[in-house]
DRENTI-837400 format. One line per field, with one value per residue (C-alpha): residue number from 1; x, y, z. Coordinates in pm, 1 decimal, always signed. Layout:
BEGIN
num = c(NUM | ...)
xx = c(X | ...)
yy = c(Y | ...)
zz = c(Z | ...)
//
This chain:
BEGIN
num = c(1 | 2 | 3 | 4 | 5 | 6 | 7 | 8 | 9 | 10 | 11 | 12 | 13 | 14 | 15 | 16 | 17 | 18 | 19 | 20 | 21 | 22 | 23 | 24 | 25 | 26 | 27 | 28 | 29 | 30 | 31 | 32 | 33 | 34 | 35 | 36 | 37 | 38 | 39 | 40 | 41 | 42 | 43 | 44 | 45 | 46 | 47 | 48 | 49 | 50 | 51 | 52 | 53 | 54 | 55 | 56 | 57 | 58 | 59 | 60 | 61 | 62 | 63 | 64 | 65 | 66 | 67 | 68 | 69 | 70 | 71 | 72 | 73 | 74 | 75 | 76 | 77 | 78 | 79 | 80)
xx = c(-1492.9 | -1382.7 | -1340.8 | -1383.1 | -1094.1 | -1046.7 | -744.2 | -899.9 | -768.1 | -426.7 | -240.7 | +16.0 | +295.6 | +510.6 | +832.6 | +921.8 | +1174.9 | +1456.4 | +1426.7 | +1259.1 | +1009.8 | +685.3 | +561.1 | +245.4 | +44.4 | -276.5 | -581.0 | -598.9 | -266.0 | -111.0 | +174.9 | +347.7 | +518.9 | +687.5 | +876.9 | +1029.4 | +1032.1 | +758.1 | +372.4 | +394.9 | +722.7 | +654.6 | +321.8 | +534.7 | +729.7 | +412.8 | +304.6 | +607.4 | +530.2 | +243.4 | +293.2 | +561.5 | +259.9 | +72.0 | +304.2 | +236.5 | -157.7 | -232.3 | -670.4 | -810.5 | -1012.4 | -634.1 | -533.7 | -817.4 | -756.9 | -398.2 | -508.5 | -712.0 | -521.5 | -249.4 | -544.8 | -605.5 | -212.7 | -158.5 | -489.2 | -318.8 | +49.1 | -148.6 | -293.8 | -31.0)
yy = c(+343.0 | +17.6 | +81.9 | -230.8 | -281.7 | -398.1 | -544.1 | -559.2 | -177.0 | -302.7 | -355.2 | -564.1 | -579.7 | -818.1 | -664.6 | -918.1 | -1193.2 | -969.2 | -725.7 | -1007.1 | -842.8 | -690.9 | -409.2 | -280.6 | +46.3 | +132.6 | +201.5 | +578.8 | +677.8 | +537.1 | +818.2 | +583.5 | +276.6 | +11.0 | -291.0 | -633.8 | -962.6 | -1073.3 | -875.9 | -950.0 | -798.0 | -496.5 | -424.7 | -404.6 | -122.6 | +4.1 | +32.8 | +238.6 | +478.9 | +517.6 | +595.3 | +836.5 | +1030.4 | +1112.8 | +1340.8 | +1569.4 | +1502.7 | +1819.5 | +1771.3 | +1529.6 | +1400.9 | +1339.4 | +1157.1 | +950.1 | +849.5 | +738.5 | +559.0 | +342.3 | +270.8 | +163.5 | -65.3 | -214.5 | -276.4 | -477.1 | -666.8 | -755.6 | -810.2 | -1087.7 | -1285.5 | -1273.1)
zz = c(+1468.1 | +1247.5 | +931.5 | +660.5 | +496.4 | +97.4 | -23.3 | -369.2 | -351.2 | -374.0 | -750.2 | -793.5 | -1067.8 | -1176.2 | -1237.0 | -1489.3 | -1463.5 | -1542.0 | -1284.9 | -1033.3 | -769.6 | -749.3 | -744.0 | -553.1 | -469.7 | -377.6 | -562.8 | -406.6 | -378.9 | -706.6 | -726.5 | -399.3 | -497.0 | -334.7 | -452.1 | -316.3 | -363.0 | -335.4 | -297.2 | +85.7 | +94.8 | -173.7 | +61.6 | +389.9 | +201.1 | +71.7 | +435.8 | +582.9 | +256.9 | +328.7 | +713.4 | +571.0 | +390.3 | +677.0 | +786.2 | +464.7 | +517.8 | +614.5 | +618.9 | +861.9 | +502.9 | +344.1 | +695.2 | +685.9 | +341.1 | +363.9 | +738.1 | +521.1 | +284.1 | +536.3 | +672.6 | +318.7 | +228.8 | +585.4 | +484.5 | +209.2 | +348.5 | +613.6 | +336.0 | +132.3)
//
């Protein structure tokens, strides 16, 4: 089953100009962070910690939360 996916879920965060980057996480998961250059690049992060967290997801209702989230972050990375 296809799931919808929103990239609206995703914040992003300028980092300001003396640090330079972005930050982004997602709306359900905001304790996981991931930064780069750019949003595109801080959401590819994003995506490998979130991938990480699935191996800690220990309900199939956690899994299924972080699975979506991955979903909305590479949403985002492809239209960024």
């Amino acid at each position: 089953m296809a799931t919808e996916t929103d990239k609206s879920k995703v914040i992003v965060t300028s980092l300001g100009v003396a640090a330079g980057g972005t930050a982004v996480h997602h709306h359900d998961f905001p304790e996981i962070r991931a930064e780069g250059n750019s949003a595109a690049d801080a959401a590819g992060q994003l995506v490998n910690q979130l991938t990480r967290a699935l191996d800690s997801a220990l309900t199939h209702w956690r899994r299924e939360a972080v699975e979506h989230a991955i979903a909305d972050v590479k949403s985002f990375a492809e239209k960024s």
